[in-house]
C-alpha positions as CSV (number, residue, x, y, z in Angstrom):
1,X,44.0,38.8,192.1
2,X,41.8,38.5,189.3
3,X,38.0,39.2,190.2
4,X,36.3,36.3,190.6
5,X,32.8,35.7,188.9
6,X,30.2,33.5,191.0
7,X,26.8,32.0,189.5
8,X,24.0,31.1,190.9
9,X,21.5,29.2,188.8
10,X,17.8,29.4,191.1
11,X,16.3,31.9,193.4
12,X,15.8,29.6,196.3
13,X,16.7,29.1,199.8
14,X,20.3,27.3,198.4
15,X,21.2,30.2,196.3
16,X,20.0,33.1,199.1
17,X,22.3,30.9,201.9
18,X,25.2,30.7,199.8
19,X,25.3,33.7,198.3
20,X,24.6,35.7,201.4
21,X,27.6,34.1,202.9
22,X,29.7,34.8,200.2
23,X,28.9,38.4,200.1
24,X,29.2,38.8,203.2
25,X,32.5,37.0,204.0
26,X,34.2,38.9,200.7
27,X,33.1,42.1,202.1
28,X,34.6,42.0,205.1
29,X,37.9,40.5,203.9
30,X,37.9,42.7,200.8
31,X,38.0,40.8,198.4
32,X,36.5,42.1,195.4
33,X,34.0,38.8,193.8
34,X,31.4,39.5,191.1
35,X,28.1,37.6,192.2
36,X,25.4,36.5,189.0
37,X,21.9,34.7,189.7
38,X,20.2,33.5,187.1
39,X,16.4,32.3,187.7
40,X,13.5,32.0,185.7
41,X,11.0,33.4,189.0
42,X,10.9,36.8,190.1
43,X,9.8,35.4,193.6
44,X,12.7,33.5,196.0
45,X,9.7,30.8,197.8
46,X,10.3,29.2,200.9
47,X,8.7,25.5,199.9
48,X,8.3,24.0,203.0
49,X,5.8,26.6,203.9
50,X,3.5,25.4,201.2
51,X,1.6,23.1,203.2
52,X,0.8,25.7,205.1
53,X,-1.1,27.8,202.6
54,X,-3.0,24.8,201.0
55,X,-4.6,23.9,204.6
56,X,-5.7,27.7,205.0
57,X,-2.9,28.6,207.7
58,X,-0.8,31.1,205.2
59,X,-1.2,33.5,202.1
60,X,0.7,33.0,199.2
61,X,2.7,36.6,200.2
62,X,3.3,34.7,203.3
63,X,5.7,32.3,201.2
64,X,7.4,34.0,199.3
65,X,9.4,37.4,198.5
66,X,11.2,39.2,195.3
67,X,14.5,37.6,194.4
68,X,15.3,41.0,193.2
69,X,15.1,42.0,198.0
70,X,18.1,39.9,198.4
71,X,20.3,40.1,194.9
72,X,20.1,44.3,195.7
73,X,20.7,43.7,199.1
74,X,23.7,41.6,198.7
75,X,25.3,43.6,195.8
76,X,24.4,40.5,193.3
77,X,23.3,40.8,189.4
78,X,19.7,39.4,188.6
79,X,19.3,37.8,185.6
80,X,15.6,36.5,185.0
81,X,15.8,33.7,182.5
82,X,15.9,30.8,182.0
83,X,19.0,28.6,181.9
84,X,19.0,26.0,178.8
85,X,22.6,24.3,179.4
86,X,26.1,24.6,181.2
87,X,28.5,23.9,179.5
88,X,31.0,22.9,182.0
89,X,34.1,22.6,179.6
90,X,34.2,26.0,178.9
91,X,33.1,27.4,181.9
92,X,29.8,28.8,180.4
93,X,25.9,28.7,181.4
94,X,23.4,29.5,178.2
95,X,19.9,30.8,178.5
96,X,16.9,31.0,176.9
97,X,17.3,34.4,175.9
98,X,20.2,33.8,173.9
99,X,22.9,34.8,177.2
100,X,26.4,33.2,177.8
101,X,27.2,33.6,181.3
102,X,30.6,32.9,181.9
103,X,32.0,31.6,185.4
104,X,35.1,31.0,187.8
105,X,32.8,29.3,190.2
106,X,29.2,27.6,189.3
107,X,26.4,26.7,192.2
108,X,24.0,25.1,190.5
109,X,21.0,25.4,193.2
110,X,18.2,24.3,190.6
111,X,16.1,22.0,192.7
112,X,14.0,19.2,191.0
113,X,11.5,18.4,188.5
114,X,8.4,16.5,189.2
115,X,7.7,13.9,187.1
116,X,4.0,13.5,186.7
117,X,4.1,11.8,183.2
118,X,5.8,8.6,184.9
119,X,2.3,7.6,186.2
120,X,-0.4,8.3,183.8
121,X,-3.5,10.1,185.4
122,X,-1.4,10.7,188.2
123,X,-1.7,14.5,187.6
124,X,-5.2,15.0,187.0
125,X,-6.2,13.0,189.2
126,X,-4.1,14.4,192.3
127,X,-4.0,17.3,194.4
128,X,-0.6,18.1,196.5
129,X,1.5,21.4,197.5
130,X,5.0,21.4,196.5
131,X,4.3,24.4,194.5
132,X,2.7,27.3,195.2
133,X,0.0,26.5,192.6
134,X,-0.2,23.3,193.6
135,X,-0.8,24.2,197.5
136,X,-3.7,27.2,196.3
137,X,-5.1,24.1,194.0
138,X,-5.2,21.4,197.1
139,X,-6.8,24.3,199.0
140,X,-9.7,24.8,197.6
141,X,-10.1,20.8,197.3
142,X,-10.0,20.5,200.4
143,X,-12.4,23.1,201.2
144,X,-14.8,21.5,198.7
145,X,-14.2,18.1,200.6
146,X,-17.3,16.7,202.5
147,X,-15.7,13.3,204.1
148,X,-14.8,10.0,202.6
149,X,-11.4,8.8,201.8
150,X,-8.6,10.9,201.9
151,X,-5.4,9.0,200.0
152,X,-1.7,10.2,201.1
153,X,0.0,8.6,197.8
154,X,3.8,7.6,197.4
155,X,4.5,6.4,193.9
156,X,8.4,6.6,194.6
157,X,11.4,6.9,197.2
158,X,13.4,9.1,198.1
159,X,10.8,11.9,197.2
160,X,11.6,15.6,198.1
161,X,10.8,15.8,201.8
162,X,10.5,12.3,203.2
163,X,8.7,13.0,206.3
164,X,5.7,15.3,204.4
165,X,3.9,12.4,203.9
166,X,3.9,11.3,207.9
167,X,3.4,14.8,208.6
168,X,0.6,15.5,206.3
169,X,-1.7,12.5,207.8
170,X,-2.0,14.0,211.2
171,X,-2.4,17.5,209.4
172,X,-5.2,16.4,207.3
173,X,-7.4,14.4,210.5
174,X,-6.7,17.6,212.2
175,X,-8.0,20.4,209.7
176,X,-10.7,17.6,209.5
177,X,-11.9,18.1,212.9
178,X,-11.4,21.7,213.1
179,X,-14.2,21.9,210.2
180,X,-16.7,18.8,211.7
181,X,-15.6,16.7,208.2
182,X,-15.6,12.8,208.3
183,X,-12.2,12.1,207.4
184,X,-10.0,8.7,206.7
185,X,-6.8,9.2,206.0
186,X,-4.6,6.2,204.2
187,X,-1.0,6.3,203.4
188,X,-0.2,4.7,200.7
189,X,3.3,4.2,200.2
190,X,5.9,2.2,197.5
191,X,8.1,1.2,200.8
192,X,7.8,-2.0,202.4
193,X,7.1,-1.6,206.0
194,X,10.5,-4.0,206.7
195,X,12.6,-2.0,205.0
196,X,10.9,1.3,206.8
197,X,11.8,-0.3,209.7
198,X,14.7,-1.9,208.9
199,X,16.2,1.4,207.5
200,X,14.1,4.4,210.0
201,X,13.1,2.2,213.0
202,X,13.0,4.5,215.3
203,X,11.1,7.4,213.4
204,X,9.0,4.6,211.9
205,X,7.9,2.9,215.5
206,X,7.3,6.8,216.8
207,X,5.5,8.0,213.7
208,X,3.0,5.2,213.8
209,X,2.4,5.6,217.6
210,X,1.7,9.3,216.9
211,X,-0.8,8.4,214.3
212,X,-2.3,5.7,216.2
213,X,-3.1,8.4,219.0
214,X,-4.4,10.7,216.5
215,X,-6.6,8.2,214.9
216,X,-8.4,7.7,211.6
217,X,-5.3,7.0,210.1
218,X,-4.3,3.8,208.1
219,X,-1.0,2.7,206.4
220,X,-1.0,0.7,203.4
221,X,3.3,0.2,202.3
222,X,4.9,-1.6,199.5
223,X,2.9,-0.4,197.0
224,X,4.2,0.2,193.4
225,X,1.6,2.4,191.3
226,X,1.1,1.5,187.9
227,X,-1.7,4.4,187.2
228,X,-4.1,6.6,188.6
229,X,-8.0,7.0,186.6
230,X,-9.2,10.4,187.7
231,X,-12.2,9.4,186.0
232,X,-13.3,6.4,188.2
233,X,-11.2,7.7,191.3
234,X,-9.2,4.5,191.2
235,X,-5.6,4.0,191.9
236,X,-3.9,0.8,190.0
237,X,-1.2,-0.8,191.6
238,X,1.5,-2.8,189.3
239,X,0.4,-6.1,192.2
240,X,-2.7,-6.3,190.1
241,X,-4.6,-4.9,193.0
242,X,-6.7,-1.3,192.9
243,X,-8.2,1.0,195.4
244,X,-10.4,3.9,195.3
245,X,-10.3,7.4,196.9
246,X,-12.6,10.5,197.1
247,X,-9.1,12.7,197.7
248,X,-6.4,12.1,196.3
249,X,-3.0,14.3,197.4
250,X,0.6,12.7,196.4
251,X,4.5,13.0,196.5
252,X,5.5,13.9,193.6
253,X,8.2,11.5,191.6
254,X,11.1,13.4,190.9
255,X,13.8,13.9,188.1
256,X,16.7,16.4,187.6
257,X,15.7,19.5,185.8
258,X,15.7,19.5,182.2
259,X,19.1,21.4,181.6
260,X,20.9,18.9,183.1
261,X,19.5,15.6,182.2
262,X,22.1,13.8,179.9
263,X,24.7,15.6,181.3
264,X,27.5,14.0,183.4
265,X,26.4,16.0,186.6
266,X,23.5,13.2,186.7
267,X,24.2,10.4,189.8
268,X,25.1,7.1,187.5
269,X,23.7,5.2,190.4
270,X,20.4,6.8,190.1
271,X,20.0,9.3,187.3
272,X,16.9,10.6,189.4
273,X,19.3,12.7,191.0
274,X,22.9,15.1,190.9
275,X,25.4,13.7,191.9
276,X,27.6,15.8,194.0
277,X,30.5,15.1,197.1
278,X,30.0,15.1,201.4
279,X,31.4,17.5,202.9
280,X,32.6,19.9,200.6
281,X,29.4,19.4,198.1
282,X,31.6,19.9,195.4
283,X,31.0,18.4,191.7
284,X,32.6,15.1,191.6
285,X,33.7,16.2,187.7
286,X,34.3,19.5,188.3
287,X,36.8,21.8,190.8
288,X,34.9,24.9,190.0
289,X,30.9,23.9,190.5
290,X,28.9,23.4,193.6
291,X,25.6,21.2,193.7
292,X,24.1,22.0,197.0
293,X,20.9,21.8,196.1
294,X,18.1,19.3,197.6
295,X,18.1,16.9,194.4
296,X,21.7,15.7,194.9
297,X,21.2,15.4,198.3
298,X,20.6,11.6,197.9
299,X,23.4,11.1,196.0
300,X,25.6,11.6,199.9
301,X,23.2,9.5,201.5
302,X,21.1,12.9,203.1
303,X,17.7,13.4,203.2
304,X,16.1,15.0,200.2
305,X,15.3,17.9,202.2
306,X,15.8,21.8,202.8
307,X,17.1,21.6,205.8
308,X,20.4,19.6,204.9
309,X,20.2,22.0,201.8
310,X,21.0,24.9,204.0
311,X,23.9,23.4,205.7
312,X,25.3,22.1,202.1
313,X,24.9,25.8,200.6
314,X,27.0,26.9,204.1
315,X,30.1,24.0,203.7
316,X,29.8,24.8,199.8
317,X,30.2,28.7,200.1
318,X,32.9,28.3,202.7
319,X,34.9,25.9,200.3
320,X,34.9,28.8,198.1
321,X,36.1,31.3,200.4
322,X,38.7,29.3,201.8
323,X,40.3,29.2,198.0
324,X,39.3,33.3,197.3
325,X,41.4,33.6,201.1
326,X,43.8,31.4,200.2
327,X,43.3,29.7,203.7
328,X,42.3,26.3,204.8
329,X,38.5,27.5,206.5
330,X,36.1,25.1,208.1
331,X,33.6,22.7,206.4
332,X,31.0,24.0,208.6
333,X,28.5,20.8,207.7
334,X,27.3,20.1,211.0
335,X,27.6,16.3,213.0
336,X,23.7,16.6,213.9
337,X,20.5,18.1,211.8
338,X,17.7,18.8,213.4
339,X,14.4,18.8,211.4
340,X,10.7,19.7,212.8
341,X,7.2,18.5,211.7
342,X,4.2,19.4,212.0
343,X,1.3,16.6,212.9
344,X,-1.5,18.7,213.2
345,X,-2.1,17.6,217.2
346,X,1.7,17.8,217.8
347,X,4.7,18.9,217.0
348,X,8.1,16.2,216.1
349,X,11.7,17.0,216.4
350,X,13.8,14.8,214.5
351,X,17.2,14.5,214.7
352,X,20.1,12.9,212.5
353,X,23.3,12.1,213.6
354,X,25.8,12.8,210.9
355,X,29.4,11.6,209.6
356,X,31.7,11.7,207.0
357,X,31.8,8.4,205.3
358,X,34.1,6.8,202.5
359,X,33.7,8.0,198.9
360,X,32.5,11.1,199.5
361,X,29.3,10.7,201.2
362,X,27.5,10.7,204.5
363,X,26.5,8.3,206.8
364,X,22.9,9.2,209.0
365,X,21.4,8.1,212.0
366,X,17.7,9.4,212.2
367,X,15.7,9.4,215.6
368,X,12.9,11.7,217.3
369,X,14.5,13.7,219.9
370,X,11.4,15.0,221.3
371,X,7.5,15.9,220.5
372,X,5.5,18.3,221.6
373,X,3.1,20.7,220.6
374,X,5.1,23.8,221.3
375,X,7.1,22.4,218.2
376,X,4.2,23.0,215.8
377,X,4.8,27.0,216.9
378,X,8.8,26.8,216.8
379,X,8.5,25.8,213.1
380,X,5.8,28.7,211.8
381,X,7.5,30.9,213.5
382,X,10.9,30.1,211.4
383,X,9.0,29.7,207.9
384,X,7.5,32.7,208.5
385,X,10.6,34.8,209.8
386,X,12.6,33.6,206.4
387,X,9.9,35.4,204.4
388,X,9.6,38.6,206.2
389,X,13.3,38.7,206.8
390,X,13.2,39.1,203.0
391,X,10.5,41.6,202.8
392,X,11.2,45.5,202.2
């Protein structure tokens, strides 16, 4: 058999999962596969960890490790660049730097793209910690921060992890206290409270009798932002209504990365996000690429999240391997995810129930299978042991 040529576009958890598993499995079955990564970042970050460093609880090298540890390590080429199109026709990703990459198989684990010039002022008038840079920015706002109004904002949904802005409110109140700052805390968020609890009931009822304990914490949903005016520290709502804030930290609105916008990998449903297939995570256009990655993750009807990114990048590789062994293997997506949050008092362990659904997508049944402050622990202890797992 011919040798097979693999590429990964991104450095991040989806690529690390999938490609350690392919590696790994070829190895053993010797089968001789030719592994490519192609990212524009010399660093492989572990994103959920950045709240983390923008509330003074982690370092920056606490988040985040060479790509080039685990490409070595796992026998892959490292190619840092940028990727400018895929051309899925011929088989064929282009770079910046003028490369054509050609492929047998294509994981296209590229994340998102925040959106910031959907909302004007919305960037310079906001803190928030989905990047690294971001997180170090939001840092030393909040260390500048002498108490007032602290504003949770949530221009759109789904956003890339939907329980960050739950989680975040009993984080703030708490780093409040721990440094004798008057705090209030508001949520405001572009979901109706109905269809919150209409759609997460039982995470919704929970959630708000977590906050309630906590205190200082209000909700404000249904709001749809029309602009933000750093100037005045106002937040316009499209109702006609305003509000103003001394801190200001948001969710960013998210789009597919540039590369691929106008391509048919888009979801025509909602061209916010890739479309891709439940269990298999399989293009719906295309036998031969993969799109495990969190920003198609709404297009199966799973949370835009790293956890069910992890699980995708597993039943994704393993599809693979089953066609390199020429055996029928396992989708190995599991029936229940299990997700833990951090709320700054306490810890949350959510749960959702998962099946396979017609059309190719999943169906989800959230609920909070336990809190507890021991939680709070369990979770750094796993962000952390990713990094330094990664560390030579």
């Amino acid at each position: 058999m011919a040798v097979k040529r693999i590429v990964y576009i991104g450095g991040g958890p989806c690529t690390l999962v999938s490609l350690r598993r392919i590696a790994e499995e070829t190895k053993k079955a010797g089968i001789e596969v030719e592994n490519i990564v192609i990212t524009k970042d010399k660093y492989h970050y572990f994103p959920a960890f950045f709240p983390d460093v923008a509330l003074g609880e982690a370092e920056p090298d606490d988040v985040r490790a060479p790509v080039e540890n685990f490409t070595s390590e796992l026998g892959a080429k490292l190619y840092l660049d940028e990727v400018t199109r895929v051309d899925p026709a011929n088989r064929v990703v282009e770079t910046k730097s003028g490369k054509r990459v050609e492929y047998d198989y294509l994981f296209i684990c590229a994340g998102t793209r925040y959106a910031w010039e959907e909302y004007p002022g919305l960037r310079e008038a906001s803190y928030h910690n989905y990047t690294l840079e971001g997180a170090l920015e939001l840092r030393k706002a909040l260390a500048g921060f002498r108490g007032g109004d602290i504003v949770v904002l949530v221009p759109e949904f789904p956003h890339r992890c939907p329980g960050y802005p739950f989680e975040v409110l009993g984080r703030l109140v708490y780093h409040a206290k721990r440094r004798g700052v008057n705090a209030n805390v508001k949520l405001v968020h572009a979901v109706p409270m109905d269809a919150a609890l209409s759609h997460l009931f039982d995470l919704a009822v929970n959630w708000h009798r977590i906050h309630q304990e906590i205190g200082n914490i209000e909700y404000i949903m249904g709001k749809q932002l029309e602009r933000v005016d750093p100037g005045s520290k106002t937040i316009f709502f499209k109702d006609g209504e305003s509000m103003k804030y001394d801190l200001l930290i948001t969710a960013p609105p998210c789009r597919v990365p540039k590369f691929l916008e106008d391509t048919d990998f888009v979801f025509k449903k909602d061209p916010r996000f890739l479309d891709t297939t439940f269990p298999t995570f399989r293009s719906r256009k295309y036998d031969d690429v993969f799109i495990p990655t969190d920003s198609a993750m709404p297009s199966v009807n799973l949370p835009f999240a790293g956890v069910p990114v992890h699980y995708a990048a597993v039943a994704a590789a393993d599809t693979v391997l089953s066609e390199l062994k020429g055996a029928s293997g396992p989708i190995l997506f599991p029936d229940v995810l299990t997700i833990v949050l951090d709320f700054g008092k306490t810890g949350v362990l959510v749960t959702f129930d998962v099946k396979e659904a017609p059309g190719g997508v999943a169906a989800t049944k959230p609920y909070i299978a336990i809190t507890h402050p021991m939680i709070k622990l369990l979770k750094y202890s796993f962000y952390a042991g990713w990094i330094k797992s990664l560390k030579k």
